[in-house]
TIRO-2110 file (N, C-alpha, C; in Angstrom, 1 decimal):
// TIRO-2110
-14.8, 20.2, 27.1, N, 1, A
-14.7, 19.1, 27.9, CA, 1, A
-14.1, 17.9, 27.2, C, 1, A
-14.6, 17.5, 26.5, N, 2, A
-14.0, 16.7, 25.6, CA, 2, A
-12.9, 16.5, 24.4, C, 2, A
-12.2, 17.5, 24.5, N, 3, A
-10.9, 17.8, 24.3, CA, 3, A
-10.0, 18.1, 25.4, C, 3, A
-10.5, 18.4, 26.5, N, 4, A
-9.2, 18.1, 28.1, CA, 4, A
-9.2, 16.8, 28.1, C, 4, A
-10.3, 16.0, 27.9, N, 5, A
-10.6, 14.2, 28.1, CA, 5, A
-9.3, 13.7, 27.4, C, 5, A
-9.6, 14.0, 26.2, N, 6, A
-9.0, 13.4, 25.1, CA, 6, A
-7.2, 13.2, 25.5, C, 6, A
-6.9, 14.5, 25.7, N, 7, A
-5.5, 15.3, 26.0, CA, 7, A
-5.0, 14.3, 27.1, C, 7, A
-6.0, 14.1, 28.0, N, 8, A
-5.5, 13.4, 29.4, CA, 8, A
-5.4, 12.1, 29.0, C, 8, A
-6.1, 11.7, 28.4, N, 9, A
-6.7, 10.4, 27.6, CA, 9, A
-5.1, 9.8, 27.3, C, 9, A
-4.4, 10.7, 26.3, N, 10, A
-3.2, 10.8, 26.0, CA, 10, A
-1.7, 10.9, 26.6, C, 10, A
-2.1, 11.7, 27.4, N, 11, A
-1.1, 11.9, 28.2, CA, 11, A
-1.2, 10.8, 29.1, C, 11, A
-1.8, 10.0, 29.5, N, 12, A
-2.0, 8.7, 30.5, CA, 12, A
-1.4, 7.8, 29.3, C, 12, A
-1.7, 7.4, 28.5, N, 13, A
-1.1, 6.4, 27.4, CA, 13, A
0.5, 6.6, 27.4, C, 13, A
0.7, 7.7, 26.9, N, 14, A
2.0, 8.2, 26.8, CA, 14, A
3.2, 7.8, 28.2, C, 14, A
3.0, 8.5, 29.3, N, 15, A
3.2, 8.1, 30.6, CA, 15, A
3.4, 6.5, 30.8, C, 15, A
2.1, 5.8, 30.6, N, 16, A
2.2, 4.0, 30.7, CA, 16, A
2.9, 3.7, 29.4, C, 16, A
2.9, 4.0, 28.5, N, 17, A
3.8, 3.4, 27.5, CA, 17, A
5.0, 3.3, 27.4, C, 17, A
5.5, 5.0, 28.2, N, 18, A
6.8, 5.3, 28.0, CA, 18, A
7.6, 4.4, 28.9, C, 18, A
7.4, 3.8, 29.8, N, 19, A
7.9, 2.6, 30.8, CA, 19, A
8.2, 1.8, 30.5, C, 19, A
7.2, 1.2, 29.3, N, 20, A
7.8, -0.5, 28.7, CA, 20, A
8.5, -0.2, 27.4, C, 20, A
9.2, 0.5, 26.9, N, 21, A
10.6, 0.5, 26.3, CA, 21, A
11.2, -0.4, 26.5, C, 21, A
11.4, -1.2, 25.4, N, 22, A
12.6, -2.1, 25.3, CA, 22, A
13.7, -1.8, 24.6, C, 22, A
14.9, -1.8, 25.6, N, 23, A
16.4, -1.8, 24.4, CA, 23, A
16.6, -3.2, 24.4, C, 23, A
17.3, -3.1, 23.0, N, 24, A
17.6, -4.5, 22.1, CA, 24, A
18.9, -4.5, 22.5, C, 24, A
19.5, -5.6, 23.0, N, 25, A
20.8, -6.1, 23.0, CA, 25, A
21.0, -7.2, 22.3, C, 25, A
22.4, -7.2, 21.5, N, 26, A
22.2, -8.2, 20.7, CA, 26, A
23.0, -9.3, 21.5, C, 26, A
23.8, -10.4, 20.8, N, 27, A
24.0, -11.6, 21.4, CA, 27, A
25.4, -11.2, 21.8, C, 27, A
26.1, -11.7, 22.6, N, 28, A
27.3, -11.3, 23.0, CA, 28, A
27.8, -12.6, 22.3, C, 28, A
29.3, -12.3, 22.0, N, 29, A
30.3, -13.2, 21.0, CA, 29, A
31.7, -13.1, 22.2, C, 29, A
31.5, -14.7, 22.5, N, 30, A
33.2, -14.7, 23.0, CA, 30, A
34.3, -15.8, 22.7, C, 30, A
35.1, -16.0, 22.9, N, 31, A
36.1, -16.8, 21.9, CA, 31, A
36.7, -17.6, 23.0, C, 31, A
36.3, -18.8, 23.2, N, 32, A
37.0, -20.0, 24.0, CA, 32, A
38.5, -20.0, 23.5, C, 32, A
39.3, -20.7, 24.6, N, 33, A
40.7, -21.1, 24.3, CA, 33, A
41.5, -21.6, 23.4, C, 33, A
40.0, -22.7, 22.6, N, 34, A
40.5, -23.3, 21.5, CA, 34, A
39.8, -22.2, 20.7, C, 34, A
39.6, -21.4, 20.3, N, 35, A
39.4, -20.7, 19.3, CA, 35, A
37.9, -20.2, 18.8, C, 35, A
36.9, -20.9, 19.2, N, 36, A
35.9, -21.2, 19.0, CA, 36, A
34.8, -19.9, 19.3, C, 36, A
34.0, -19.5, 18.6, N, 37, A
33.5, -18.3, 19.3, CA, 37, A
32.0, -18.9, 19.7, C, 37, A
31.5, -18.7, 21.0, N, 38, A
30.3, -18.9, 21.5, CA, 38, A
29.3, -17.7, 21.7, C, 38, A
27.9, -18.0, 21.5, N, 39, A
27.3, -16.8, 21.2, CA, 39, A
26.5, -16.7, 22.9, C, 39, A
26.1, -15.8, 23.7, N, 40, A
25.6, -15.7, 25.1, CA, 40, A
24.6, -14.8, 24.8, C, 40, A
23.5, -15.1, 24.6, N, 41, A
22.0, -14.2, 25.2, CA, 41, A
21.9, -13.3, 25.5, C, 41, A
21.1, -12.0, 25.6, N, 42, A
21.5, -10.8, 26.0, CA, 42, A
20.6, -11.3, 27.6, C, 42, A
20.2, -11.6, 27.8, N, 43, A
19.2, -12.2, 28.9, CA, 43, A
20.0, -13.0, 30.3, C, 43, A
21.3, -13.7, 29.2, N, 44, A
21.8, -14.7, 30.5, CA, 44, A
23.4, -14.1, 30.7, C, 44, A
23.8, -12.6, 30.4, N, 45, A
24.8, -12.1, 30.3, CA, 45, A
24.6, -11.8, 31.8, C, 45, A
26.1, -12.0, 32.8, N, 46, A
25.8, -11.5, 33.7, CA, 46, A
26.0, -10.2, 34.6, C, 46, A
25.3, -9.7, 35.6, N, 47, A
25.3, -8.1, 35.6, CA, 47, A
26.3, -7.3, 35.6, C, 47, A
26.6, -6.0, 35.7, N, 48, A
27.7, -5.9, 35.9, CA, 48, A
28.5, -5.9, 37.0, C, 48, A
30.2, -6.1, 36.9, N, 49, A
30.6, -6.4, 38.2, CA, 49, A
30.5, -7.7, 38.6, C, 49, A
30.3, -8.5, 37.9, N, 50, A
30.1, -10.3, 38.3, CA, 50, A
30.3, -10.6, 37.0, C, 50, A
30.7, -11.9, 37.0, N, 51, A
30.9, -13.0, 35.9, CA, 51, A
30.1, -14.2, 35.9, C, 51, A
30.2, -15.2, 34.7, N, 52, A
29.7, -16.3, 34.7, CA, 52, A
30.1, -17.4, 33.6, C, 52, A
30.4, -18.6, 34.9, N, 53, A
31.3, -19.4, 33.5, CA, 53, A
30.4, -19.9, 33.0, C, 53, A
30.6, -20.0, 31.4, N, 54, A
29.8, -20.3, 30.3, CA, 54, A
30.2, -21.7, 29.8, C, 54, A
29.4, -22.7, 30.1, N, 55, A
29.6, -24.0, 29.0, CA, 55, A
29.2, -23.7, 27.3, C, 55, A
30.2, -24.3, 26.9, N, 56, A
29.5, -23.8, 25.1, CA, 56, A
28.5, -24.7, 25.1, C, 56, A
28.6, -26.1, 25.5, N, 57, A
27.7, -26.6, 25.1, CA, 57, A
26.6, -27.3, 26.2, C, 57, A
26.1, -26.2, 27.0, N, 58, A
24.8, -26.6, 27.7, CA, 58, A
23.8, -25.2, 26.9, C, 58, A
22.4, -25.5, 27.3, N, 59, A
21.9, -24.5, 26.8, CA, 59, A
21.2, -23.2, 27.7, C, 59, A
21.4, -22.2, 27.5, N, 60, A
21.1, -21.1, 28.3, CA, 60, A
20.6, -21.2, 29.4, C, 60, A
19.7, -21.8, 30.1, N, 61, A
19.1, -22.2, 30.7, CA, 61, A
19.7, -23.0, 32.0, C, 61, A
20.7, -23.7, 31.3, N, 62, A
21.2, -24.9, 32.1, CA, 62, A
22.8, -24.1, 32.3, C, 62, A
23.0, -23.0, 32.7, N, 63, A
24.3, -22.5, 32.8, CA, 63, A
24.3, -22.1, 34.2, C, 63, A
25.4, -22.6, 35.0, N, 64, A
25.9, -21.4, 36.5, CA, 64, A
25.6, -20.3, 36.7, C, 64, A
24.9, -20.2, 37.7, N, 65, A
24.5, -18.6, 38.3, CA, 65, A
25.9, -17.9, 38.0, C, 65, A
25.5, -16.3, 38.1, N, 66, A
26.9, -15.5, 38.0, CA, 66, A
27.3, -15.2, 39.3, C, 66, A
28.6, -15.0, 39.5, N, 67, A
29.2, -15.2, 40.9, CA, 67, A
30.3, -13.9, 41.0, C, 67, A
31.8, -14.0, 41.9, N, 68, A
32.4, -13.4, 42.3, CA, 68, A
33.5, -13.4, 41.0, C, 68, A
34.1, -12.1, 40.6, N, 69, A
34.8, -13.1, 39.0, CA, 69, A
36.1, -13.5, 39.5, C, 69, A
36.4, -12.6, 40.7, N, 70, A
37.6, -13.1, 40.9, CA, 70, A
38.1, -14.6, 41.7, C, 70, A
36.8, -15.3, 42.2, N, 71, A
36.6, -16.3, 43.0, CA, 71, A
36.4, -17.6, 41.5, C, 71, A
35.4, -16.9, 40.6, N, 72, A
35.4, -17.8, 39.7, CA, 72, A
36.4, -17.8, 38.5, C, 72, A
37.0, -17.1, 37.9, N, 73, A
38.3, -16.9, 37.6, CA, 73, A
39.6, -18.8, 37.3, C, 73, A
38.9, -18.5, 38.9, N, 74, A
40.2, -19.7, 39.2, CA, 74, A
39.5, -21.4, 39.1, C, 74, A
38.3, -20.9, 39.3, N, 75, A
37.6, -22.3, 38.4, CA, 75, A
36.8, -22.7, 37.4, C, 75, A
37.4, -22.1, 36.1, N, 76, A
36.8, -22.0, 34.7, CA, 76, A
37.5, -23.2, 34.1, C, 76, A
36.8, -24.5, 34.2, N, 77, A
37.3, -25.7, 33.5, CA, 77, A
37.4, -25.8, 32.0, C, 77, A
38.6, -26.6, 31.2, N, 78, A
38.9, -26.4, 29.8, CA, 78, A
37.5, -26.7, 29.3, C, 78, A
37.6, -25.8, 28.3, N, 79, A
36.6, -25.8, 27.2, CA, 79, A
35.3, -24.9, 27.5, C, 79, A
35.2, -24.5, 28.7, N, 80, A
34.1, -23.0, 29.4, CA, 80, A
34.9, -22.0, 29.2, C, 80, A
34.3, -21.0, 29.7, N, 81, A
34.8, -19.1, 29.0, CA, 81, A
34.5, -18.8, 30.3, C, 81, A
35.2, -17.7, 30.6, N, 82, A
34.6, -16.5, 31.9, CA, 82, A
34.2, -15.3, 30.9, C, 82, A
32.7, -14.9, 31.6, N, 83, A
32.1, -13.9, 30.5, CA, 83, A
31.8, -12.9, 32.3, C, 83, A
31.9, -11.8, 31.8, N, 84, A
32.4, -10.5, 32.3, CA, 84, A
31.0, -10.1, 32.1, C, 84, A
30.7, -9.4, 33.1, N, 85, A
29.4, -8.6, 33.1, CA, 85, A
29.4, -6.9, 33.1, C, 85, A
END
């Protein structure tokens, strides 16, 4: 009896554990016009199939939702990046 416990005991840990797996992404690197490479979060990269213009200098937090790329594309003001999801 107390070795089926144990087993299950285990197998329930294993099962709930195996869910919260984290993959590590590292920081995305992209190169503004003037030359400049900006680093983007793996967190605030946007999904795939959408984009998002990137200010270099606001902070993660404080950046444009990600949108249509080909809509935003055409209004990426000097010195922001279009980052590709």
């Amino acid at each position: 009896m107390m070795r089926s416990l144990t087993t299950v005991t285990l197998l329930a840990a294993a099962l709930l554990l195996g869910g919260c797996a984290v993959t590590y992404r590292p920081a995305t690197t992209v190169r503004t016009q003037a030359g400049n490479d900006v680093h983007i979060p793996p967190g605030h990269l946007p999904p795939p199939g959408m984009c998002r213009i990137w200010y270099p200098d606001r902070p993660p937090g404080h950046q444009p939702p990600p949108g249509d790329c080909a809509e935003l594309q055409r209004r990426v003001p000097e010195g922001a990046v279009l980052v590709h999801g």
